[in-house]
Steps between C-alpha positions, in 0.01 A plus 500: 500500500289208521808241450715704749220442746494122409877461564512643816225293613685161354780644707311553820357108465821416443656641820236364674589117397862554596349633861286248524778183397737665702263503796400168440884370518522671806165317665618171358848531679320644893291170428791300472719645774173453743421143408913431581487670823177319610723132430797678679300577792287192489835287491626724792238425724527118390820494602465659793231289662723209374760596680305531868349196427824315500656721774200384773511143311872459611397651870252189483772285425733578715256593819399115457877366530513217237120380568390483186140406623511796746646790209195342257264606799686798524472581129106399410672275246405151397803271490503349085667129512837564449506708814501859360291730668246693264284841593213633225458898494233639317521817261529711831740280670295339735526136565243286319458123478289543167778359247298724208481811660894457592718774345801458657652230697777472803654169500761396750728223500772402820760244496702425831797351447717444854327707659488794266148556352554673159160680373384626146244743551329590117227708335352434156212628332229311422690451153814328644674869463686519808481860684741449818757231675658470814734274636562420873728275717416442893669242714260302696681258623672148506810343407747685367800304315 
């Protein structure tokens, strides 16, 4: 009687380890699949704000008609020597001119060439990964050949 009680009771602890790993599996994988959503959403919303920064940093642009002085104004962005315009945002997108606590950074860059002004609008992370580009072409005048 007494080893009939003794199995059943290594069978009982034995069910309960299977429960237990299987439940354990199961945790381990929710973990997972919430830790990936968080980066989905998280690159979502980078790419997002990316994207409406460029969109009002070409309505600078072209609102200031080829004045490159006027669309830096425009933009809150310092002007780096080889002419390219360049905006800081912070972890919550706002514009910062604290070069450590930039995360990401808007950099724009317009060539005219007869009278066509050709301008690379770009997003990177504070990595060098870029997020978002946008390319625009505006006529603002002079000779055409």
């Amino acid at each position: 009687m007494q080893t009939r009680a003794k199995s059943r009771a290594s069978l009982f602890l034995l069910e309960l380890l299977i429960v237990i790993l299987f439940f354990a599996l199961a945790a381990g994988v929710c973990v997972n699949l919430f830790a990936q959503a968080h980066i989905a959403a998280r690159q979502g919303t980078e790419l997002t704000q990316a994207t409406l920064q460029a969109q009002s940093a070409a309505e600078c642009v072209q609102a200031a008609c080829g004045d490159q002085t006027q669309a830096a104004r425009l933009l809150g962005a310092a002007r780096a020597q080889d002419g390219t315009l360049c905006v800081l945002f912070d972890a919550n997108w706002q514009p910062t001119r604290d070069a450590h606590a930039g995360a990401y950074t808007l950099q724009v860059r317009c060539e005219t060439v007869q009278g066509l002004q050709q301008t690379r609008i770009e997003i990177c992370r504070a990595d060098g990964a870029q997020i978002y580009q946008l390319q625009l072409a505006q006529y603002v005048g002079g000779a055409v050949q």
